[in-house]
N, C-alpha and C positions, 0 to 999 in steps of 0.2 A: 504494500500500500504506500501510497507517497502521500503524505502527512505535508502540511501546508502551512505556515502561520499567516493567520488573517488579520491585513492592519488596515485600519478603518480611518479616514478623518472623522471630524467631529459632525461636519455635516453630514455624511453620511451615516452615524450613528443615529443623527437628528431625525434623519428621512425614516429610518427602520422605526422608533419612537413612533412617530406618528403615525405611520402606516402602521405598527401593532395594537395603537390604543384603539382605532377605528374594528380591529377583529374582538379585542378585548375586553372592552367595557360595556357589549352590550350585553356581558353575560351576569357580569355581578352590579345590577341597580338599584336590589333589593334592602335587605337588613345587614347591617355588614358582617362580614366573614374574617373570624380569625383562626389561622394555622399557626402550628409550631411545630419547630425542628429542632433538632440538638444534635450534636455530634465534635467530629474532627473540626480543632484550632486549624488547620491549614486552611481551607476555603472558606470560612468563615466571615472572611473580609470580602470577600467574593459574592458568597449569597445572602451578607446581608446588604449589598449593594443589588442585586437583583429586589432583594425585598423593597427597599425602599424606590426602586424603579417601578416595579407592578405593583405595588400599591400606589403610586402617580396615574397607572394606567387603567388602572381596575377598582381602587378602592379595598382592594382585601389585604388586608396586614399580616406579615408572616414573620412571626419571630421566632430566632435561631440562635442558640446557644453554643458557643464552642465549647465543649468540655472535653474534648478529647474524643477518640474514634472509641475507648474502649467501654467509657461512657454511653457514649451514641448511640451503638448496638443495644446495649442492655434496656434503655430504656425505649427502643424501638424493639427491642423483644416483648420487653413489661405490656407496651402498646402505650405509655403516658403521653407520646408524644407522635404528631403524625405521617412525619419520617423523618429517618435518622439518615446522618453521613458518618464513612470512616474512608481512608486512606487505603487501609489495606480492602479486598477484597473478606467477607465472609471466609469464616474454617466451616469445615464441614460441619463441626458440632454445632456449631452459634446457626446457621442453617438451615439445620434439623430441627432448631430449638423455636425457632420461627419462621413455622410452614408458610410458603405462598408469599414469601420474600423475594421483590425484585432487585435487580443490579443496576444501578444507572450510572456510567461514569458521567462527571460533570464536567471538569477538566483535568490538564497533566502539572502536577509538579515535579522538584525535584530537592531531595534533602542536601543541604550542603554543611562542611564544617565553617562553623562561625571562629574566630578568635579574636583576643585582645589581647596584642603585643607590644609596648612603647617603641614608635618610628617605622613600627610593620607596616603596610598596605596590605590591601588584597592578593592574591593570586599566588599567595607559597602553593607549593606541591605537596600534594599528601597521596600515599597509594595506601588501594584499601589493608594493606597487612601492615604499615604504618598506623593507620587508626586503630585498627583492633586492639595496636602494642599499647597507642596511648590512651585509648578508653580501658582495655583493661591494668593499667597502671604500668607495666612491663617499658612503656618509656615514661620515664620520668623529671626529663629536662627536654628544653626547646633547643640546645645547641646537644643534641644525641646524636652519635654519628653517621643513623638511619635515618633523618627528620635534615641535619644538612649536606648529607650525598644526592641527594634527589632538591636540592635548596642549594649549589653551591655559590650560588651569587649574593647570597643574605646573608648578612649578619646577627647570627641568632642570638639570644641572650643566654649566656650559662644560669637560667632561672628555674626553678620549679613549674611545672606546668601544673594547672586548675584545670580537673574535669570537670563540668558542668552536664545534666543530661534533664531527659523529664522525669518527672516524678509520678505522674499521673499514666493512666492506662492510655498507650497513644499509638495512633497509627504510623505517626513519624517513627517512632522507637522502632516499630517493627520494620518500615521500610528498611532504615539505617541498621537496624543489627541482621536484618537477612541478607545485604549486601555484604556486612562484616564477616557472616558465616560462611557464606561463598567464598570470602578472600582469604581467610584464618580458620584452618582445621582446629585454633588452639583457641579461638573464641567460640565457634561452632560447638566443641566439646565442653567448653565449662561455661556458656550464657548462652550460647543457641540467639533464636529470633522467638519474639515475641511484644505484645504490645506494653508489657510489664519487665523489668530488669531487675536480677540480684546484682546491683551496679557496689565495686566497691566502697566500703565505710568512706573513705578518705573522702569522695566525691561529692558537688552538691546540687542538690535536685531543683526545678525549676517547672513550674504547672502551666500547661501550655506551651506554643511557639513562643508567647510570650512571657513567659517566666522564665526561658533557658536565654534567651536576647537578653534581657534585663542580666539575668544571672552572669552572665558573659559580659558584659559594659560593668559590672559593677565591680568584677574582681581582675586584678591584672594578671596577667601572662595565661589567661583562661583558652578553654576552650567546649564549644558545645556544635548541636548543631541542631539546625532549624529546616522549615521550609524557605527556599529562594525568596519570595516573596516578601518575608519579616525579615530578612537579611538586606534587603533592596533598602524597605520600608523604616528597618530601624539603623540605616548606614552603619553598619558593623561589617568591618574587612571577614572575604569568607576564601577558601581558599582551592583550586584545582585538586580534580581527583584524576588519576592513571586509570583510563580504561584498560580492555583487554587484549585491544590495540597495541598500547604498551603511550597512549599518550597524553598527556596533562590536559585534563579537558575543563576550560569555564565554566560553570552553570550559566547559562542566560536561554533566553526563550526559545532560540535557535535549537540551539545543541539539544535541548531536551524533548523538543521535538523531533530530533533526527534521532534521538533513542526510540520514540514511539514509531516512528517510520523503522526504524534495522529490526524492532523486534518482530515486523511482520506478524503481528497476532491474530491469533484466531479466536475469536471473543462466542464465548459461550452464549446459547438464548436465556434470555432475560430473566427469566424465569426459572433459571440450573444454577447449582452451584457453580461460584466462579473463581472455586479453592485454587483448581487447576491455572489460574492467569499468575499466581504468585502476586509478592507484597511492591514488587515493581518489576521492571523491563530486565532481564534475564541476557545480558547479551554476550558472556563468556563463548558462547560456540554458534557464534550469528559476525558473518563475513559483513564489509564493507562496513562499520561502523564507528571507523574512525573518527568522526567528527561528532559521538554521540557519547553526553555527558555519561556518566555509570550507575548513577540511581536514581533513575525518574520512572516514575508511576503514576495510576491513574487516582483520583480523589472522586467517591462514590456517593450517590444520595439513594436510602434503603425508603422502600416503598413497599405495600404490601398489594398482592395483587388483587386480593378481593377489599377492597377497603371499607365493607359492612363490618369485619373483625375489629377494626378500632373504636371504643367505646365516643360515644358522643357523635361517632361521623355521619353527615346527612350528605342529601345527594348536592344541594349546591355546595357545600366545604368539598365533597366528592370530585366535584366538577372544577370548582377553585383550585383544587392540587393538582390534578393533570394538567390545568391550562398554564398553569404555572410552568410545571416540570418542563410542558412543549414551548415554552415562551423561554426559559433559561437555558435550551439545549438547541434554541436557534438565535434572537435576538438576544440573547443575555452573552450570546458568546463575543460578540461586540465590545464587553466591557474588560473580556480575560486580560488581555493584554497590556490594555490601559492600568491594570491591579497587577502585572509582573504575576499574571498566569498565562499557559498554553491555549488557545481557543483547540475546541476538540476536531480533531480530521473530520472530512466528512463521513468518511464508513463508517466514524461511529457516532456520528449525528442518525443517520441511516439507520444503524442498527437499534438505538436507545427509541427512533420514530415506533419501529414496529412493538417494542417491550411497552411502549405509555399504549400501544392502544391495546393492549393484553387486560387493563384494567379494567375492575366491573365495579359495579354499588348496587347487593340484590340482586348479581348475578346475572346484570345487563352492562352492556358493554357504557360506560360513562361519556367518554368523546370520540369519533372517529373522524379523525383527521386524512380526507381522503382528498 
């Protein structure tokens, strides 16, 4: 698939606005309509910028919680809330645990290491078995001789390095430690991936993208890492990862899109588990991808497919969430870029079209977008 990034002027952002309030608001005139979401800090600045767009255009209010992907789930399992987002894909168990769960990706990010170095910039090199060394403490100074062979143009400091990480159940965690597993047989065997860490005592936790950012600005010679986006957003120097390539690759919108393009994926129906896709883009044994950063993935919004199962849902709030989901996964993609996210290729605009109209209330099909 060839993966595209879409840049938009303002005027032409303008024209889509207008031209979707005219499809949009003749459906919510009534009594107003509020939804809630909750889930992963990473898109969070994203969809509550959609929220505050379509409610301009519709009148229905959608508020959205970041609390983490691991969060998200749970409380999109409980049903408290009327979908949830997480980063990584569903495991098979979380799943199971909540039958007639759809998959919608929304857009791509991509995790990067943040630091705070006095006189550093952005852009040191880090390869993935350098990080595993310094997140599991195994490096423990910035002038290590594994940390300036791959840096020898910088002047590192013979300083203590700060791990900073989250503390909270997160999808980033798991993106970042399944990358780590991949690259470190010796982090793989004693922290494995998961959206939770036995992260060493020494280390200090931080809730949210934005708790590990803050945690990172506020202690010197630190290091954490975040989504690209809070990194952009909270100007903290982040630094290049070694693909499998073998070469220092920037995060920036580009690159992590040409990850979604090399990993050619093959995206499950909406409605299957989507264990199978992994916590991001897998490009170890995927030719031509050199120009494609090393851990970018897709950021998901969970939906159930019969939406009579969520306590309180009536058919107009029914009808308010899909026009939404279809409104964020075509015009809302408009604003990824302008927030330092990926807009999504179109195969899988394409593919998310046919998963929203799988949705029923009462066992009738809700919207058909034909």
């Amino acid at each position: 698939m060839n993966y595209k990034i879409i840049a938009l002027t303002e005027a032409a952002i303008l024209i889509a606005v207008i031209a979707g309030f005219a499809v949009y608001s003749m459906y919510f005139t009534n009594q107003p309509i509020i939804l809630s979401g909750a889930g992963a800090t990473f898109p969070a600045p994203l969809i509550q910028k959609w929220s505050a767009e379509f409610k301009e255009l519709t009148g229905v209010q959608i508020n959205y919680e970041g609390i983490g992907s691991g969060g998200g789930v749970k409380q999109f399992t409980d049903k408290t809330v009327d979908f949830g987002a997480s980063d990584p894909p569903m495991k098979d168990s979380e799943f199971s645990a909540a039958p007639g769960t759809l998959h919608i990706p929304i857009t791509i990010g991509g995790v990067v290491p943040i630091y705070n170095i006095q006189g550093i910039q952005k852009g040191l090199n880090f390869s993935g078995q350098v990080l595993a060394d310094i997140f599991s403490l195994n490096i423990t100074k910035w002038n290590d001789p594994r940390i300036t062979t791959i840096n020898p143009s910088v002047a590192l400091p013979d300083a203590e390095i700060v791990v900073c990480h989250r503390s909270d159940s997160s999808g980033t965690t798991k993106v970042f430690t399944s990358f780590l597993s991949d690259e470190s047989a010796t982090w793989k065997a004693t922290y494995g991936a998961a959206n939770v860490i036995n992260w060493p005592s020494q280390t200090i936790g931080g809730k949210g993208n934005p708790g590990v950012a803050a945690a990172v600005q506020q202690n010197p010679n630190s290091i954490g890492y975040v989504e690209l986006s809070y990194a952009l957003e909270s100007n903290i120097p982040y630094g290049k990862v070694q693909n499998a390539a073998g070469k220092f690759v920037e995060p920036t919108l580009e690159t992590l899109a040409a990850a979604a393009s090399a990993a050619s994926l093959i995206l499950p129906s909406g409605d299957a588990s989507w264990a199978s896709v992994g916590s991001y883009f897998n490009l170890h044994n995927v030719e031509d991808a050199e120009n494609a950063y090393p851990i970018a993935s897709f950021s998901y919004v969970l939906v159930y497919k019969e939406l009579d199962v969520k306590s309180g849902m009536t058919s107009d709030k029914a009808r308010a969430l899909t026009w939404f989901l279809w409104w964020a996964i075509h015009d809302g993609q408009h604003y990824a870029s302008r927030l330092s996210y990926v807009p999504l290729p179109q195969a899988v605009v394409t593919h998310n079209e046919a998963t929203l109209r799988m949705i029923t209330f009462n066992g009738q099909q809700v919207n058909d977008w034909t």
